[in-house]
C-alpha positions, 0 to 999 in steps of 0.5 A: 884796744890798749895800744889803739887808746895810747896810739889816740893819746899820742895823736892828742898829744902832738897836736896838741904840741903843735898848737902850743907851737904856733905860739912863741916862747916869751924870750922870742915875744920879748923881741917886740920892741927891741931888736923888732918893732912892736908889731914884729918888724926888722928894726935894722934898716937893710945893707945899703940904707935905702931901707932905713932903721925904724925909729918909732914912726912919725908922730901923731902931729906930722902935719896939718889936719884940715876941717874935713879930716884931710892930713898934709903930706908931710913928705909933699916937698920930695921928689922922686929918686928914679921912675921905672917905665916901660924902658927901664923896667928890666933893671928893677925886676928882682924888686917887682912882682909879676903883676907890676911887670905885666902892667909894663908890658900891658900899659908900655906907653902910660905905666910907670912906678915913682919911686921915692925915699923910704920913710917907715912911719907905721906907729900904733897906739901902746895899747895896740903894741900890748896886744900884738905882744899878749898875742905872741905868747897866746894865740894858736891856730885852730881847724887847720890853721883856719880859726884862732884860740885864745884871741879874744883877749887881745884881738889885735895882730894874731902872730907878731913873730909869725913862722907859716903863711897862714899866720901872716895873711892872720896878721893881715886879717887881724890888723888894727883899723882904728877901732870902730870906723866910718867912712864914705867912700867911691868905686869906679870900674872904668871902661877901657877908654876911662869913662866911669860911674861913681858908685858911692858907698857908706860903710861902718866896721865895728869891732867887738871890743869897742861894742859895750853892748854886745855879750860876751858870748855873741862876740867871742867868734866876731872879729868885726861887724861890717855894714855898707850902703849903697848912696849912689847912683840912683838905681842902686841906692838904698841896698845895705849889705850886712856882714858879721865877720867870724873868726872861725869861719869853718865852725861858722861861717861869714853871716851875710845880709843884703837889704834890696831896696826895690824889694823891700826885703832883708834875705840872707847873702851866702854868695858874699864870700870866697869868690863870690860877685863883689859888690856893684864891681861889674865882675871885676873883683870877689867878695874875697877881693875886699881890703886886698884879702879878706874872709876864711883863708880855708880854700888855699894852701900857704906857703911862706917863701920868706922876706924881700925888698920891693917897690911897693905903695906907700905913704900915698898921701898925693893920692888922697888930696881933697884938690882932685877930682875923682876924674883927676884919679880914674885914667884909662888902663890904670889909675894915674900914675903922677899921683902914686908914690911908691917906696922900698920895703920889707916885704913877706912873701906868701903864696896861696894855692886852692887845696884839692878840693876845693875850688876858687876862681882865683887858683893861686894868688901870689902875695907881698904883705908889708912888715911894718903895718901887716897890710897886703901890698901886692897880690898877683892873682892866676886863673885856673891854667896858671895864667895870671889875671888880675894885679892888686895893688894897695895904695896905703897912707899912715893916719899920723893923727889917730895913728891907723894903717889904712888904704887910701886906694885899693886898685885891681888890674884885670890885665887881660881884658884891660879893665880895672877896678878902684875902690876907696876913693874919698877926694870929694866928700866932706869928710875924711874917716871917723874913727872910735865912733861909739857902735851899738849891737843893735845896728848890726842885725838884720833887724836895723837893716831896713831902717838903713835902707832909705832911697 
């Protein structure tokens, strides 16, 4: 009995280290802002200065803000430095993934990648940078490496200096989106001659800590409260969907409502998970799907192969122009590719793999997550015979005036039925995000659905 109790002490013990080491001493945290940015970058530029050094972002007044929100491009006078098509494409290989190659050999006579030069504007508020540093020194994976201890006080950037691929995809889920947002935004899933239908949605994602309202209690396993509303088209107008967002999803799992219109019902939604239908998508992408990934990171294995240099989706400023039409955008096959920009950046490369088990629609995904903001770049998803599918790429810009990372566009390729997805496209509406809008608890429960609800 004696040495099973020093047997179990021992077992306590070491994991009890290994939590303790998932999170970094404070002499490697104090390299957040020195020879790494605050958010845990290289700050060096790369051997040839096509990746330069990081020298703070750009600043807050970089260009001009119209009277619906709409930022200038203030890189609107470069050109493109080369393009790869389908001609060429064999030369830039080692900077692409596989999905972008596919889409070459998918698209030959249409796809192509604009590449520009690169600028690394990415440049968060101080406080933020506070956060992302207290959470260095601090923050522990829980459950496997599916939940977080000791985030509530910083609640931003769970592992800046992170050493497996379950913390970076943490940094990705964890990320900072400006606070509580508001945003409308349009979904197209084209037919494969580009013809669409705008499905219009109102969304607003509030975040504990900017919640005054919400106890203490309630909110220490909520990482945000989603909401979306369906306006458009008609038929499907009036559905809500609500979302309470937990950081420990296996000791509680994503709460989920959905508000049918039609039946004048609030009923609970577990199927709004993992790979779950998303939203009006016509099966083209999984409740998982959403903001590039997004939920419990459970279901997969990560393996962190390390860093790389890739052509990804950058400073897409072109793409989110009040000027275009949602039909100037929507093309068939892929999203117009005259209006993407692309750049060279450090990227962390992360494959999932679904744990024996467990099951996914998506049996492994493939992931290049940016250094500078921790958003998802590029996901190649495969399917249960180690096929690939389906092809993410996530067009992001830098909201210089309230300094957030944020997607103008998220495009999922379905390379085999030749079909697509395009989701967060805001060119026509009135206006552009709100962010730091005052959020109430009293919104986000099942009980204020029905008022949301209004054909």
């Amino acid at each position: 009995m004696r040495k099973m109790i020093l047997q179990c002490g021992a077992l306590a013990l070491s994991l009890l280290a290994a939590n303790v080491m998932a999170a970094v001493s404070a002499d490697e945290a104090a390299k957040l802002g020195t020879s790494l940015t605050p958010l845990g970058a290289e700050k060096a530029g790369n051997a040839d200065g096509s990746i330069p050094a990081y020298t703070g972002g750009i600043p807050k007044n970089a260009g001009a803000v119209d009277s619906k929100g709409f930022l200038a491009d203030p890189f609107a006078n470069e050109k493109p430095l080369f393009t790869i098509t389908a001609a060429n494409v064999d030369q830039y290989k080692s900077k692409l993934s596989e999905g972008q190659v596919a889409m070459f050999k998918r698209y030959p006579e249409t796809y192509k990648i604009p590449v520009y030069p690169t600028h690394r504007t990415v440049s968060l508020p101080a406080a933020i940078n506070e956060d992302a540093k207290k959470s260095a020194t601090t923050v522990t994976t829980i459950n496997d490496g599916n939940g977080l201890a000791n985030f509530t006080e910083s609640r931003y950037y769970a592992f800046p200096i992170p050493k497996t691929g379950n913390e970076v995809i943490w940094n990705h889920i964890t990320r900072y989106r400006g606070g509580n947002l508001r945003r409308i935004i349009t979904q197209a899933t084209p037919q494969t001659d580009g013809s669409f239908t705008s499905i219009r949605f109102e969304e607003e994602v509030a975040v504990p800590q900017e919640t005054p309202d919400l106890s203490a209690d309630k909110g220490s396993n909520v990482l945000l409260f989603f909401k979306q509303a369906v306006t458009a088209p008609a038929r499907l107008a009036g559905n809500v969907l609500l979302v309470h967002e937990t950081l420990d999803q296996v000791k509680e799992p994503r709460l989920a409502w959905i508000y049918n219109a039609g039946q004048r019902r609030v009923r609970r939604a577990p199927q709004v998970a993992y790979d779950g239908p998303g939203t009006a998508a016509d099966g083209l992408r999984t409740s998982d799907n959403f903001d590039m990934f997004s939920g419990a990171p459970d279901r997969y294995d990560w393996k962190l192969i390390g860093k790389k240099e890739m052509y990804i989706p950058y400073n897409s400023y072109k793409l989110d122009s009040p000027s275009l039409k949602y039909s100037d955008v929507i093309k068939a096959g892929h999203i117009n590719q005259d209006l993407t920009r692309y750049e060279l950046h450090r990227v962390w490369e992360v494959e999932a793999t679904v744990k024996p088990g467990e099951r996914h629609i998506y049996a492994k995904r493939h992931m290049y997550i940016d250094e500078d903001s921790w958003q998802v770049a590029l996901v190649d998803h495969y399917d249960g015979r180690g096929q690939l599918w389906r092809v993410a790429e996530g067009h992001q810009q830098f909201y210089y005036d309230h300094q957030v990372p944020a997607y103008t566009l998220e495009a999922l390729y379905d390379v085999i039925a030749g079909r697509y997805l395009a989701l967060g496209m805001k060119n026509e509406e009135k206006h552009s995000f709100e962010f730091g809008f005052v959020a109430k608890a009293a919104d986000y429960t099942p009980n204020a659905l029905r008022s949301e609800g209004v054909r």
